[in-house]
N, C-alpha and C positions, 0 to 999 in steps of 0.2 A: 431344881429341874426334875420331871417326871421321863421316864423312856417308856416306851413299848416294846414287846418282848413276844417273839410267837414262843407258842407253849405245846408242848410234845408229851405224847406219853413216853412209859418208860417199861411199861408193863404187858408184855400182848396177850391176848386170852385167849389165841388162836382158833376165838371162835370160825375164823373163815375158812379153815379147814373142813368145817363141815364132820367133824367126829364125836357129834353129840355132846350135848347139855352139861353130861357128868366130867367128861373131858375140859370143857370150859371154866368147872366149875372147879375141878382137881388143880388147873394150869394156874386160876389165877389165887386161888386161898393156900397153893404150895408155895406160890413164889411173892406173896404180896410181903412188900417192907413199910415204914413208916414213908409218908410222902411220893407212894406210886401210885403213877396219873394209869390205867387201865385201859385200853385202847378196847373196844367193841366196837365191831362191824353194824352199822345200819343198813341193812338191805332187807329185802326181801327170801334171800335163801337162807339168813341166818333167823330170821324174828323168832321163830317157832324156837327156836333152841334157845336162844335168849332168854324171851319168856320162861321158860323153863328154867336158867342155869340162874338165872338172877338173883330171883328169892333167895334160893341158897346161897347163893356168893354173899350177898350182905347180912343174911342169918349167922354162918359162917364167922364172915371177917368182924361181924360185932361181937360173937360170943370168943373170939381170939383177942378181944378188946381194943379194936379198931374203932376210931368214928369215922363215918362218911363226912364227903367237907368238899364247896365246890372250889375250884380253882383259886379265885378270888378269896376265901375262905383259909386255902392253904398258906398264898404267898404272905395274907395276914398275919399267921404266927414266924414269920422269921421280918421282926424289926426293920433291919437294914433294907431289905426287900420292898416291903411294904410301903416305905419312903419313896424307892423310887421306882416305882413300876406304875402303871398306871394302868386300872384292869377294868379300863371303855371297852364296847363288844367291837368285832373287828368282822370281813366277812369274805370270803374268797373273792378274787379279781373276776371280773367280769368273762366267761369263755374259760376259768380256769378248772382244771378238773386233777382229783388224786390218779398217784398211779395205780393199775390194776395190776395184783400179786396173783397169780395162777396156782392151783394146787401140784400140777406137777414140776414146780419150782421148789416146792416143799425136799429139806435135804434129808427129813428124818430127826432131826437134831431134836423136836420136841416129842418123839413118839415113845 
């Protein structure tokens, strides 16, 4: 028997902060481990900074000897996993939406 499993990151890049490219780029190549999913904002107020922090982030995390690797990719190297997970695309509910995290909710904790 196969299950399905939602899959989370584990790593935020705080790009939705809004404090620049090099900040995203510091957040996520200080704190990446072996098997962290990296959460990046898609919107609109982040693109610009993205564009920017990305290149570096994976220049970066390859010359630190990382490989990039998609989800399905991932749960592949752990055996047991792989038997039973089943990694068909799945797609938000119909009317369903993430919650919105505000910047003045921000505690400081990553500044």
């Amino acid at each position: 028997d196969t299950f399905s499993a939602a899959i989370t990151w584990n790593l935020d890049s705080g790009d939705w902060m809004l404090k620049g490219a090099q900040s995203v780029v510091d957040n996520v190549v200080g704190s990446a481990k072996n098997g962290n999913i990296v959460l990046m904002t898609d919107s609109d107020a982040t693109a610009d900074q993205t564009a920017q922090a990305l290149p570096q982030i994976i220049d970066q995390l390859q010359q630190n000897g990382y490989t990039l690797v998609t989800v399905s990719e991932l749960i592949k190297t752990d055996e047991d996993l792989a038997g039973a997970v089943s990694t068909g695309k799945v797609s938000m509910p119909k009317g369903a939406v993430l919650p919105q995290v505000s910047q003045e909710e921000d505690t400081g904790a990553n500044a």
